[in-house]
KOLMARKE-335006 format. One record per atom (N, C-alpha, C, O): residue number from 1; chain; atom name; x negated, y, z negated. Coordinates in steps of 0.1 Angstrom, whole numbers, plus 2048, in hexadecimal, padded with zeros to 3 digits. Layout:
<nodes>
n chain atom c1 c2 c3
NUM A CA X Y Z
...
</nodes>
This chain:
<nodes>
n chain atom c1 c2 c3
1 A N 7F8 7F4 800
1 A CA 800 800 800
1 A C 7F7 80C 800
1 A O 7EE 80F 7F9
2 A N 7FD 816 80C
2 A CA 7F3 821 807
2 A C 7F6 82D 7FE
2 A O 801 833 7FB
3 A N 7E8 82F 7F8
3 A CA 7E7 839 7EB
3 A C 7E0 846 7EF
3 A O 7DB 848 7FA
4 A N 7E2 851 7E3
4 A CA 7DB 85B 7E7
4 A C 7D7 85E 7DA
4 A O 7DE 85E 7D0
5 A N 7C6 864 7DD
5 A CA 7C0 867 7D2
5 A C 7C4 876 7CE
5 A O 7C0 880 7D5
6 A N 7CD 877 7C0
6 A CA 7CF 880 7B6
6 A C 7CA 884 7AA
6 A O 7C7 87B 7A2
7 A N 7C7 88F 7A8
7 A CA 7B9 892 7A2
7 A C 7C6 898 793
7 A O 7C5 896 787
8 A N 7D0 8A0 798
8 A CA 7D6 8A6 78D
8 A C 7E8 8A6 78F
8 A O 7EB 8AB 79A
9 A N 7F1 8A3 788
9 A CA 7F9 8A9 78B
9 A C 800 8B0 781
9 A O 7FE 8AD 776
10 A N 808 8B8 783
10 A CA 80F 8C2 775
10 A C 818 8C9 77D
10 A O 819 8C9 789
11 A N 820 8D0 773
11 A CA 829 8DE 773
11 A C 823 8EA 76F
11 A O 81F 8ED 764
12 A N 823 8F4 77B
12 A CA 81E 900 770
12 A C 822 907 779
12 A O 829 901 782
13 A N 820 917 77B
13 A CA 824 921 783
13 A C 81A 920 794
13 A O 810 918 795
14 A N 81E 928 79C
14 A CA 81A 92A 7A9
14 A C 811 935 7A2
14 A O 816 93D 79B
15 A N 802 934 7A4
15 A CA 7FC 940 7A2
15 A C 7FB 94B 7A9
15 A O 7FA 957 7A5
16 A N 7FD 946 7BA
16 A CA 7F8 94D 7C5
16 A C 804 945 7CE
16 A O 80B 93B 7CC
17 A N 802 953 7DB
17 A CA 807 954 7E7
17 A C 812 951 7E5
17 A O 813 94D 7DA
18 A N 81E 952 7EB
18 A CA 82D 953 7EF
18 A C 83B 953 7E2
18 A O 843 95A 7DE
19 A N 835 945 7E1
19 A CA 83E 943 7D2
19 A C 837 944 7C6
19 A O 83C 93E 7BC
20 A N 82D 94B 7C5
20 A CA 826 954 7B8
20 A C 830 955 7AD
20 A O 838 95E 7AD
21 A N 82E 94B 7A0
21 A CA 835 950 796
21 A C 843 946 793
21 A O 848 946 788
22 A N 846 940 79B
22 A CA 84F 935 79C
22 A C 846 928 797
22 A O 83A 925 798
23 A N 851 921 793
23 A CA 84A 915 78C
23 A C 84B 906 796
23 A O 856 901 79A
24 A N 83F 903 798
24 A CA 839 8F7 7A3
24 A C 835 8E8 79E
24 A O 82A 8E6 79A
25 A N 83E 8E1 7A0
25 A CA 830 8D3 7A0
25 A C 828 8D3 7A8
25 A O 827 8D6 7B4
26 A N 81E 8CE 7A0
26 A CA 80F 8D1 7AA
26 A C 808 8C1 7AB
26 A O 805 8B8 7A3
27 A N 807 8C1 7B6
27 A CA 7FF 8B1 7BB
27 A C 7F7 8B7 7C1
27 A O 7FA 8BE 7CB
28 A N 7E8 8B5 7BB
28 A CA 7D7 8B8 7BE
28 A C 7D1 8AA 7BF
28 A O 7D0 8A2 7B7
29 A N 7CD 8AA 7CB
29 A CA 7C6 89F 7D1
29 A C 7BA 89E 7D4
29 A O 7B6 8A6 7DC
30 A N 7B2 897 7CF
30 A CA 7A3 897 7D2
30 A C 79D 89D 7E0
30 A O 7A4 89D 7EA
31 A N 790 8A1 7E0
31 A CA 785 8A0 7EE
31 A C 78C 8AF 7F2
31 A O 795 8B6 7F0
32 A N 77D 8AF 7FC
32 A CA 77E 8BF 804
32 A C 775 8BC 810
32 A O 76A 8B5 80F
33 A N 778 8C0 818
33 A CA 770 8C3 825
33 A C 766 8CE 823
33 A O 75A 8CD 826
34 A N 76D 8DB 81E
34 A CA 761 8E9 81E
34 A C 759 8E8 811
34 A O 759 8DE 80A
35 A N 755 8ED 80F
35 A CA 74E 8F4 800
35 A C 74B 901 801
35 A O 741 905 806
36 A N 754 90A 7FD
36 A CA 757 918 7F8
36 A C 74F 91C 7EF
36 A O 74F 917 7E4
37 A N 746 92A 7F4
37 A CA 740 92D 7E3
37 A C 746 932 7D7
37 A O 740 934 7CC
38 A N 753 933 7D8
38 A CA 75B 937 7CD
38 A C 767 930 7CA
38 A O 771 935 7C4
39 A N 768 920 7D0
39 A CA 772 916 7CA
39 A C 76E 917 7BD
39 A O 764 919 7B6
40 A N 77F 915 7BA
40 A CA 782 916 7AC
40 A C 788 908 7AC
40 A O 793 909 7A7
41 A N 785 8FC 7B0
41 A CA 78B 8ED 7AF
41 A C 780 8E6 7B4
41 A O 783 8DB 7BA
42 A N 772 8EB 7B3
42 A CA 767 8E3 7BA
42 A C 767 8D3 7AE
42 A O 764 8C8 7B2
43 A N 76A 8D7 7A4
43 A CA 768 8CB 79F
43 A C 773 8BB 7A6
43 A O 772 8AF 7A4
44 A N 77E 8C3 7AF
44 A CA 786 8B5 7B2
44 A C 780 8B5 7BF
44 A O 787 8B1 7C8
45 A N 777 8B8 7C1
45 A CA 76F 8B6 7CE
45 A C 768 8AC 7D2
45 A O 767 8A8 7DE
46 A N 761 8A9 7C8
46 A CA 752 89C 7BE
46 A C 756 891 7C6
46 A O 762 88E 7C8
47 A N 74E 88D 7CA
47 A CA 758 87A 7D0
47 A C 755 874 7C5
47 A O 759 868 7C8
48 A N 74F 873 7B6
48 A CA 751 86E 7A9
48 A C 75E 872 7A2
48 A O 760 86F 796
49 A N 766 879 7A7
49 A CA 76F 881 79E
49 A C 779 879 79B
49 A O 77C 871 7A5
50 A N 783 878 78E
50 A CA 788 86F 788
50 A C 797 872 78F
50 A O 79D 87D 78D
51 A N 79C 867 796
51 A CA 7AA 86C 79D
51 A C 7B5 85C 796
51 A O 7B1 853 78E
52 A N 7C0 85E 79C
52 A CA 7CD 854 79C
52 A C 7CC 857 7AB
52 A O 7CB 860 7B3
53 A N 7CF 846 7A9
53 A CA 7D3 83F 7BD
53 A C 7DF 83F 7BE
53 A O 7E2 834 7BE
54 A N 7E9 848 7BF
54 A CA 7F5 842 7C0
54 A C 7FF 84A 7CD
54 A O 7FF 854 7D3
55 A N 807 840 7CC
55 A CA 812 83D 7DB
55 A C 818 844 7DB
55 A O 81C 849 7D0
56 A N 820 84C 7EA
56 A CA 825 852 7EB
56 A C 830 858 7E7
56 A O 834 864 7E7
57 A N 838 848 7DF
57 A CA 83E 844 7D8
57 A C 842 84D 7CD
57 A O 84B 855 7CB
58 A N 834 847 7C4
58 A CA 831 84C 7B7
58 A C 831 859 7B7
58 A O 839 85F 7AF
59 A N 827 860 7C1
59 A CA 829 86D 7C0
59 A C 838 874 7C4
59 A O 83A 87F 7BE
60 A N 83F 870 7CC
60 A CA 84E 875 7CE
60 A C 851 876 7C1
60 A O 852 880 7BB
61 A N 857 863 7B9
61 A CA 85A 866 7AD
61 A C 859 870 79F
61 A O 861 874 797
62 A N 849 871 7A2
62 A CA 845 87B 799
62 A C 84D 88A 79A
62 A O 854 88F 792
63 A N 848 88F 7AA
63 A CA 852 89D 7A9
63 A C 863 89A 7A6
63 A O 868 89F 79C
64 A N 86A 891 7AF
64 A CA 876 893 7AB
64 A C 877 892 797
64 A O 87E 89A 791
65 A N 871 88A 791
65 A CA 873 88B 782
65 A C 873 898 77B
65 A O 87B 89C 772
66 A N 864 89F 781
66 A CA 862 8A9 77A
66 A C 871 8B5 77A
66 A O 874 8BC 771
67 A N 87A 8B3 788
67 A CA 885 8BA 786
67 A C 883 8C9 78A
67 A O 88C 8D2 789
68 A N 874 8C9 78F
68 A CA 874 8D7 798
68 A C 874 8D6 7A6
68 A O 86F 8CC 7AB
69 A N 879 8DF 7AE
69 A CA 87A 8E1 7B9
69 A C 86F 8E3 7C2
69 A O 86C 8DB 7CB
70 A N 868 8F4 7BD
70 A CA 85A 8EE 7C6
70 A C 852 8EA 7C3
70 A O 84F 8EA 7B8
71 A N 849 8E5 7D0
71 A CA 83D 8D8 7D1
71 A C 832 8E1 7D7
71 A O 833 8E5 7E3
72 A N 826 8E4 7CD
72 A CA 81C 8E4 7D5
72 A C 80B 8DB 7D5
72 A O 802 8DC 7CC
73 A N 80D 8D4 7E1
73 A CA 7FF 8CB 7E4
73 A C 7F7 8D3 7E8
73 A O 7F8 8DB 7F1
74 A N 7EB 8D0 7DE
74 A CA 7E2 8D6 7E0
74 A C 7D6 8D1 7DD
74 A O 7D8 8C6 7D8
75 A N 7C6 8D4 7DC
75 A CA 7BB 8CC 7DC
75 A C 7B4 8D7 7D7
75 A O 7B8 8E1 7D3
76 A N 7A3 8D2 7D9
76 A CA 7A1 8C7 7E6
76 A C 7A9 8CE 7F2
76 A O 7AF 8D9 7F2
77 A N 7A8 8C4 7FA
77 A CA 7B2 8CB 807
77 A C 7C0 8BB 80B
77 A O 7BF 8B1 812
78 A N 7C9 8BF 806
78 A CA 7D3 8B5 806
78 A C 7D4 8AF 81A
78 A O 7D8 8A4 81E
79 A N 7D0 8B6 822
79 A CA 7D1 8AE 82E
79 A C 7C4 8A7 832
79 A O 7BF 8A6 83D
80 A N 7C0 8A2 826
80 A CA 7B3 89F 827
80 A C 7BA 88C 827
80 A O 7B7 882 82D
81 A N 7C5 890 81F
81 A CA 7C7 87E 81A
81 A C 7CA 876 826
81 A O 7CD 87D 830
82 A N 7CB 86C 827
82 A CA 7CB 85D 82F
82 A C 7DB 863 82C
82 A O 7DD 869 822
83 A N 7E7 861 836
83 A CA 7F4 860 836
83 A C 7FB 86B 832
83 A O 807 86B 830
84 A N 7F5 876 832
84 A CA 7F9 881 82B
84 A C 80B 883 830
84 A O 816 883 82A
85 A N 809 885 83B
85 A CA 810 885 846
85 A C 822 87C 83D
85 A O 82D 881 83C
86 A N 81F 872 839
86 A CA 827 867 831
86 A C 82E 86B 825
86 A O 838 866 821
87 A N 827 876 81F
87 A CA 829 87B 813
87 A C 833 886 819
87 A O 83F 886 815
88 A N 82F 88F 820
88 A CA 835 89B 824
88 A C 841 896 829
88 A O 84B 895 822
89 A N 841 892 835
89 A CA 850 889 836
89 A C 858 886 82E
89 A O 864 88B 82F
90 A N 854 87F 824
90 A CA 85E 878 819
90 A C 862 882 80E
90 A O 86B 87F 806
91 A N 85D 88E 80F
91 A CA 85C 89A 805
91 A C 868 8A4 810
91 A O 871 8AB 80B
92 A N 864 8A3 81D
92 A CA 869 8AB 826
92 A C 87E 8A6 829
92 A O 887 8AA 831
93 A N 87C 8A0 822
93 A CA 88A 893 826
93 A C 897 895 817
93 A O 8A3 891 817
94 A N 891 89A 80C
94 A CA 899 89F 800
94 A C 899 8B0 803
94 A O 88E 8B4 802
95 A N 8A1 8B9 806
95 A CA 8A6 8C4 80B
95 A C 8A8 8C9 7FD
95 A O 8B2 8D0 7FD
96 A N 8A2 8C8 7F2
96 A CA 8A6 8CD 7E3
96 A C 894 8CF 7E1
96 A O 890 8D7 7D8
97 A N 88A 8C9 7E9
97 A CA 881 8D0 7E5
97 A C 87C 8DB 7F2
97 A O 882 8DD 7FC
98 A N 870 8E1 7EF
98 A CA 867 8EA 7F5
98 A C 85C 8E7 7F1
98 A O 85B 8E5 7E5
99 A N 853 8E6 7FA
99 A CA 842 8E2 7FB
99 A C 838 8E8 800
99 A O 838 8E7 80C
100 A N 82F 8EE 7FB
100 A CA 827 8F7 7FE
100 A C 81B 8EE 802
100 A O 816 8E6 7F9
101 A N 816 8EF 80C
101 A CA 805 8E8 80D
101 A C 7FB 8F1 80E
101 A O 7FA 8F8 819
102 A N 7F3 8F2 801
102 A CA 7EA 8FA 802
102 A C 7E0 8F6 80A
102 A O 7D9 8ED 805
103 A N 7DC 8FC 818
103 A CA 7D0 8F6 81E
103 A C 7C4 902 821
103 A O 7C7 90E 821
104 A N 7B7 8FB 823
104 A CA 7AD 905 824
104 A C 7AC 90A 832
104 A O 7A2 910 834
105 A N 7B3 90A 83C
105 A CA 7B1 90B 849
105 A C 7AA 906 853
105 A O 7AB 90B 85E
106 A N 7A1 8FB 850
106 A CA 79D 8F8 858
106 A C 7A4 8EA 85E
106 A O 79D 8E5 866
107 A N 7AE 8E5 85C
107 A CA 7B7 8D9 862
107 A C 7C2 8DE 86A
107 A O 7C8 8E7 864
108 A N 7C4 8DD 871
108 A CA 7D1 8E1 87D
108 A C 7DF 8DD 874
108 A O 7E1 8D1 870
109 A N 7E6 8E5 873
109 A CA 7F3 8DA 86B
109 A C 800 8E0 879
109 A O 80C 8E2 876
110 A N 7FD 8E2 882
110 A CA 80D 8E1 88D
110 A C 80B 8D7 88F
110 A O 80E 8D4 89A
111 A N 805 8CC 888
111 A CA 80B 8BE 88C
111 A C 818 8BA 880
111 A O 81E 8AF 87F
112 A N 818 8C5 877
112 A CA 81E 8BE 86D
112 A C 82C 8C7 86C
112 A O 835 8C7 863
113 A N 82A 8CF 877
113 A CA 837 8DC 87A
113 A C 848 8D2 87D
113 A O 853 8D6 879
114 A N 846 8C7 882
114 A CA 84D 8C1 886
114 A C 858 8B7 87E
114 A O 862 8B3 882
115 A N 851 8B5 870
115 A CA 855 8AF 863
115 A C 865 8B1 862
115 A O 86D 8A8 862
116 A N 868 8BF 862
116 A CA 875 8C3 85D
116 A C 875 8C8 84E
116 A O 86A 8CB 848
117 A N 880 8C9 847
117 A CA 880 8CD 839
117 A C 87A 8D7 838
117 A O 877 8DE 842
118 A N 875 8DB 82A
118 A CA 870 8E8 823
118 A C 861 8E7 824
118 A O 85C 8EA 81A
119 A N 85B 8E5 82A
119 A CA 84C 8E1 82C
119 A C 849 8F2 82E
119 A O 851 8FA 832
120 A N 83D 8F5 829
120 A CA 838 903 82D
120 A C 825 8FF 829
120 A O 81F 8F7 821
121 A N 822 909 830
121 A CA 813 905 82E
121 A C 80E 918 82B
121 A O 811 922 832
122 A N 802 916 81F
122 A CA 7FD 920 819
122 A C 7F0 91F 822
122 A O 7E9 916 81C
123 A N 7E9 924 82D
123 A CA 7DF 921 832
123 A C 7D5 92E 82F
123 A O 7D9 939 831
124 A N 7C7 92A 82A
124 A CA 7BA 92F 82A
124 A C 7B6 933 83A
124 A O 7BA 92D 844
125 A N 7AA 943 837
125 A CA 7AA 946 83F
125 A C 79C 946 83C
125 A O 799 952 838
126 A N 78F 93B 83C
126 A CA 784 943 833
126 A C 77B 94D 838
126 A O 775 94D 842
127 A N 77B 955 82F
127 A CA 76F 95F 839
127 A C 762 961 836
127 A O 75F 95B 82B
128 A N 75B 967 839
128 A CA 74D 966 83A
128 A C 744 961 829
128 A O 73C 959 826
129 A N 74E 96C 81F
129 A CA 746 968 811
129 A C 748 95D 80E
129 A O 741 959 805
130 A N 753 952 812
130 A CA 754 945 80F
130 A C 746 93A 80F
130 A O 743 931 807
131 A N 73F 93E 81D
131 A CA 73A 935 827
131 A C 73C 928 82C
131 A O 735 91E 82B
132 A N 74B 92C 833
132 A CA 751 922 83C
132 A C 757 929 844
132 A O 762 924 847
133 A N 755 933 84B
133 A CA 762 938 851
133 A C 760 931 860
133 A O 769 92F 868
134 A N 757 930 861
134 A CA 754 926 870
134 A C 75C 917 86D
134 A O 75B 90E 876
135 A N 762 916 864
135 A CA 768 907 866
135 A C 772 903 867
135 A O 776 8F8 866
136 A N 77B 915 869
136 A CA 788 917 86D
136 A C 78C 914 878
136 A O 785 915 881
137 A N 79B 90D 87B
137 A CA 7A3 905 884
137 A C 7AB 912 885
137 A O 7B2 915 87C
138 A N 7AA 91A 894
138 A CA 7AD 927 896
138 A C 7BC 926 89C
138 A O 7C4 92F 89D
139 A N 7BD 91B 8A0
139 A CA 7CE 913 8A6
139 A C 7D6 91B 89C
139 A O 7DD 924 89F
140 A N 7D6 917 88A
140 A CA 7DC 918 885
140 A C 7E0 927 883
140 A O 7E9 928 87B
141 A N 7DA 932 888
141 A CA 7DD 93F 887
141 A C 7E0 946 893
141 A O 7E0 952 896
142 A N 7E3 93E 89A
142 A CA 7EA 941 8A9
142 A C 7F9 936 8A5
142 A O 803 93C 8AA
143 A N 7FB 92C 89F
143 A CA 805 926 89F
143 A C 80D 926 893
143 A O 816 91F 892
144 A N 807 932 886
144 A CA 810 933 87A
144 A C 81F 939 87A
144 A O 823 943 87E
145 A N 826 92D 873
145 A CA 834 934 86F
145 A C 835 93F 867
145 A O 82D 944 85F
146 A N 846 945 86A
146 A CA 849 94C 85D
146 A C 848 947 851
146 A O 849 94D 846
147 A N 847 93B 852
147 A CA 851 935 844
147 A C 840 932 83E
147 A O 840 92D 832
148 A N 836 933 842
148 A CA 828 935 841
148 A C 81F 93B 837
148 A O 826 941 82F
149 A N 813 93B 834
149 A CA 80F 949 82E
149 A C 7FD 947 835
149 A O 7FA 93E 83D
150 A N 7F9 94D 831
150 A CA 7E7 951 836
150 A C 7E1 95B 82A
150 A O 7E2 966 827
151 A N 7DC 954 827
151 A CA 7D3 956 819
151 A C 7C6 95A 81D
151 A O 7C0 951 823
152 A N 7BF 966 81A
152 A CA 7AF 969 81D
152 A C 7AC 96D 80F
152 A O 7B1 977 808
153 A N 7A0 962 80B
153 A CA 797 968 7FF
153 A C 78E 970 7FE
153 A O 783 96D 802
154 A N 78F 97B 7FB
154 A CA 784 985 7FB
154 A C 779 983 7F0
154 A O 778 97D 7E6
155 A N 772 98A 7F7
155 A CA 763 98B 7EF
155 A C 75C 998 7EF
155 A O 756 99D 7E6
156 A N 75E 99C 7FA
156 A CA 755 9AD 7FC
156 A C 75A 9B0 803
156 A O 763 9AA 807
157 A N 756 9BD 808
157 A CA 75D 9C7 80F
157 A C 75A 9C3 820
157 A O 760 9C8 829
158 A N 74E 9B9 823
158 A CA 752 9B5 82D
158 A C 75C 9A6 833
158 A O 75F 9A3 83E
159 A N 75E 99F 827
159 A CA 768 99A 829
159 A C 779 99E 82C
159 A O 782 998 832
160 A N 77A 9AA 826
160 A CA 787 9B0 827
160 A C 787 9BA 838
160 A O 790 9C0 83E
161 A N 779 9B8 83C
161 A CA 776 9BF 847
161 A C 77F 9B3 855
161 A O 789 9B3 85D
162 A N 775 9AC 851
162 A CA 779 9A0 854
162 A C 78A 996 85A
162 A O 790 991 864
163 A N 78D 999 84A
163 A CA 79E 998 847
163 A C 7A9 99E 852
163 A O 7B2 999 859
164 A N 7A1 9AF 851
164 A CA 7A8 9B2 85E
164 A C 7A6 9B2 866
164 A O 7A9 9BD 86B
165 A N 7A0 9A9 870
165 A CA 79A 9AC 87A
165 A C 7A6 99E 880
165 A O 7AE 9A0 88A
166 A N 7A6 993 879
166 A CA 7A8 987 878
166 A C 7BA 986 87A
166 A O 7C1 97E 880
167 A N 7BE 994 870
167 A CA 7CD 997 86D
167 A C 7D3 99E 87C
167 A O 7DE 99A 880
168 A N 7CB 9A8 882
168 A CA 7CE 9B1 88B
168 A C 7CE 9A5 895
168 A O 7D8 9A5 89D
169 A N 7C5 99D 895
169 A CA 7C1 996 8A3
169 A C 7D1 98A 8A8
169 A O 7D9 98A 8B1
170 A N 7CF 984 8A0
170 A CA 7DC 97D 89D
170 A C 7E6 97E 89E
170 A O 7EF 975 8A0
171 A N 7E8 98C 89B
171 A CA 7F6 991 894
171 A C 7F9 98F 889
171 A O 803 996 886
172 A N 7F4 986 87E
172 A CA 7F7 980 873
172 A C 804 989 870
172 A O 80E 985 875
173 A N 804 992 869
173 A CA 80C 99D 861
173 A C 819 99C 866
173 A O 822 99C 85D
174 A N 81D 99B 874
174 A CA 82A 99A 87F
174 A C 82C 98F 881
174 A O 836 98E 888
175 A N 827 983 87B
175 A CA 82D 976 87C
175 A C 831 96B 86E
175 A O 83A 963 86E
176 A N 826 96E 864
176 A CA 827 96D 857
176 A C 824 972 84C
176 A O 81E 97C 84D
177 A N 825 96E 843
177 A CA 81F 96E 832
177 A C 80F 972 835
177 A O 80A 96B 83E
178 A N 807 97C 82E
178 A CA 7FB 97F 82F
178 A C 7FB 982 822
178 A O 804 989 81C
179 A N 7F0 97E 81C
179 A CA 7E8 97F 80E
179 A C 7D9 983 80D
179 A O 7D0 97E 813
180 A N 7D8 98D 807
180 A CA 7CB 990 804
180 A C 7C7 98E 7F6
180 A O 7CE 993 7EC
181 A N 7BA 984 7F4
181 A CA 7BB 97F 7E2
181 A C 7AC 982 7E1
181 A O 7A4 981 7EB
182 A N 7A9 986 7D7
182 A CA 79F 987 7D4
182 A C 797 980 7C8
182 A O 79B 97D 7BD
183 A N 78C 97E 7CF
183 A CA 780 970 7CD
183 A C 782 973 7BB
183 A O 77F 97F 7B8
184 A N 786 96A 7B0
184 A CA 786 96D 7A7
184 A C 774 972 79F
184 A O 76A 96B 79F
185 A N 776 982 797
185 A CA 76D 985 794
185 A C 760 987 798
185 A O 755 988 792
186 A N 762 98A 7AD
186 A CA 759 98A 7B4
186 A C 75C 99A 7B6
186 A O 753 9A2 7B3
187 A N 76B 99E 7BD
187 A CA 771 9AA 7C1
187 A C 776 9AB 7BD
187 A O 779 9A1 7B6
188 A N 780 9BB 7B9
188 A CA 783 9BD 7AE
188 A C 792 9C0 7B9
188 A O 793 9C1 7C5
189 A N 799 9C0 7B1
189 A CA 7AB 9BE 7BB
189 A C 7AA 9CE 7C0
189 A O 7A9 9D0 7CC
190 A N 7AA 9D9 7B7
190 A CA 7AA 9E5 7BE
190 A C 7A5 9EC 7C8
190 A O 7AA 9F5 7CE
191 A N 793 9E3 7C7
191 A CA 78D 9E4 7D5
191 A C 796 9E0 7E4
191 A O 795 9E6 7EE
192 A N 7A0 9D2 7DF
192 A CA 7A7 9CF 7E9
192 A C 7AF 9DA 7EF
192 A O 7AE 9DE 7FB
193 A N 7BA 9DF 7E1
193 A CA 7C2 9E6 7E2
193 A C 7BF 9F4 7EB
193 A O 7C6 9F9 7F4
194 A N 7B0 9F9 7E6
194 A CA 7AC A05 7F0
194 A C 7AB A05 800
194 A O 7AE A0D 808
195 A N 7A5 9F8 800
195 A CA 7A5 9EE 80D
195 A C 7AF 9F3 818
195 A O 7AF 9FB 821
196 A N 7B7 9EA 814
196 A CA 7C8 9EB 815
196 A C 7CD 9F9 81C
196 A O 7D0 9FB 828
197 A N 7CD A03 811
197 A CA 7D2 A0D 815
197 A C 7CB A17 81E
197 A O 7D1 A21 823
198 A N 7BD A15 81D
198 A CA 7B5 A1C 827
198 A C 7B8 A18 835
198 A O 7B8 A1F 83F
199 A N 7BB A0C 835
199 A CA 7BE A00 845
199 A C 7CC A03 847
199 A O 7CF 9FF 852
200 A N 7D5 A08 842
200 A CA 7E3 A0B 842
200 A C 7E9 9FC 846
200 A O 7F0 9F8 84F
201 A N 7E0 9F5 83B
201 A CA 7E7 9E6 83F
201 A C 7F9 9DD 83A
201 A O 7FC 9D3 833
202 A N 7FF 9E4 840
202 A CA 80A 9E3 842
202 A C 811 9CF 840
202 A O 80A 9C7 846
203 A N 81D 9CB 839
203 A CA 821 9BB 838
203 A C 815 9B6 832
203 A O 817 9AA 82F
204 A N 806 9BC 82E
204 A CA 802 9B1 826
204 A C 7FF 9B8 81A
204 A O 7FD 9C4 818
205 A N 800 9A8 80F
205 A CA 7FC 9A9 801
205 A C 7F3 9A4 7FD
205 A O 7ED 99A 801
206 A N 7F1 9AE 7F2
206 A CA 7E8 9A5 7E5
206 A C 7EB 99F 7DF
206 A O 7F6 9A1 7DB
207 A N 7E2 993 7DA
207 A CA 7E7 989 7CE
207 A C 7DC 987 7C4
207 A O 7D0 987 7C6
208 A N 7E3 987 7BB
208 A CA 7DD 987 7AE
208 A C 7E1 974 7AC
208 A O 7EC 96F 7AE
209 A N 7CF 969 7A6
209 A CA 7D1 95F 7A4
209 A C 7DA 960 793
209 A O 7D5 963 788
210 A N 7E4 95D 797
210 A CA 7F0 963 784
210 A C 7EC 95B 77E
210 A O 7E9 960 773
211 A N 7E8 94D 77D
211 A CA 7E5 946 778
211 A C 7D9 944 770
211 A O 7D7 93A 769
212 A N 7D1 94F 771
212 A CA 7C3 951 770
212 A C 7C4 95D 766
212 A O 7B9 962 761
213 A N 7CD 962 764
213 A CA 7D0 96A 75B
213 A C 7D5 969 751
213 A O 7D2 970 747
214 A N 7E4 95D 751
214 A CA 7E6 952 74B
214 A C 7E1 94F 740
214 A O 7E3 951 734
215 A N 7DA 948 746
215 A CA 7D4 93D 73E
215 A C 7C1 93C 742
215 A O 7BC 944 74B
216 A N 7B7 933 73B
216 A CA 7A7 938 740
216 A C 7A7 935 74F
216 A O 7AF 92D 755
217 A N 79E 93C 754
217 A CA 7A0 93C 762
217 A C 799 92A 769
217 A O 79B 926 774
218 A N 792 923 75F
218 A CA 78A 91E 768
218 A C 797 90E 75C
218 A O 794 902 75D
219 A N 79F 912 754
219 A CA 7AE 907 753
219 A C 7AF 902 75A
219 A O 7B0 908 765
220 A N 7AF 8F0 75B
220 A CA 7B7 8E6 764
220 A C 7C9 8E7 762
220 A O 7CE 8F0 75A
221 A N 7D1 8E1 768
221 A CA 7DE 8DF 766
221 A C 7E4 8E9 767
221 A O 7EF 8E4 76A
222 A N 7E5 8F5 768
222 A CA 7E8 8FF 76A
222 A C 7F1 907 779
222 A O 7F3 913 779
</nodes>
């Protein structure tokens, strides 16, 4: 039977992007393709890292128990798993939830447009201070929904340079959800905010990681 490696699961609030502040079951799944200099989940990254194998199944059961609505899978990079595809489906097919997949942008997901149900995907955009922005799958910012978001972490003022160059090119702003977050304790949010209104950047936001404010920033379960 196939399994998927889960590193964490819980209830806690949306810290970031769309449904910010609303309360989520959260299914974190081991492994990563990138290494970000400012992941804040490098530890479920380790291929030693202590996970649960469990079925599609299991994990459905788990969220319907918990008795919350939305779902967000997340990593690591959740389209990393063997069947993923299996999970989303079966999650996509109960019309009482909503599912966020947090991905880093580098995996194409219009293959997964097709699903049906409440599926929505939080997609990374990385830029330069990450050091991955070359391992971006650029399909996915020519082919994002409304029902979408596009998340860029900042770091410096040429990352936000960056940001827009990436927002304007695309259209991002005219077709979805745009986030501007900043690299925890790297940039300071106001820097963003100045950013912002110097560029007269119009439909996008800032986000603040809430959860990090919360509670210690570098908290599992959360």
């Amino acid at each position: 039977m196939d399994t998927f490696k889960v590193v964490e699961k819980f209830v806690s609030i949306n810290g970031e992007a769309a449904h910010a502040g609303e309360i989520a079951c959260f299914i974190r799944f081991a492994g990563c393709n990138l290494n970000c200099s400012y992941c804040d989940t490098a530890w479920a990254n380790k291929q030693d890292v202590l996970s649960e194998a469990l079925t599609c199944e299991e994990i459905y059961d788990y969220i319907v128990r918990s008795g919350v609505f939305n779902v967000t899978l997340t990593g690591g990079e959740p389209l990393l798993q063997p069947d993923i595809d299996k999970l989303l489906y079966k999650l996509s097919q109960n019309h009482n939830l909503r599912t966020e997949v947090e991905t880093n942008g580098s995996i194409d997901v219009s293959e997964y447009f097709g699903l049906g149900g409440n599926i929505e995907f939080t997609i990374d955009y990385k830029l330069p201070g990450s050091g991955m922005s070359d391992k971006m799958c650029l399909n996915n910012f020519k082919n994002v929904r409304p029902v979408d978001t596009v998340k860029f972490v900042v770091s410096d003022y040429n990352d936000l340079e960056e940001a827009k160059k990436v927002i304007d090119y695309y259209g991002l702003a005219d077709k979805t959800r745009v986030y501007l977050s900043s690299a925890f304790n790297i940039i300071t949010p106001r820097d963003i905010v100045a950013f912002m209104i110097e560029n007269n950047m119009n439909k996008v936001r800032i986000q603040l990681q809430m959860h990090k404010y919360i509670w210690e920033p570098d908290r599992k379960g959360v």
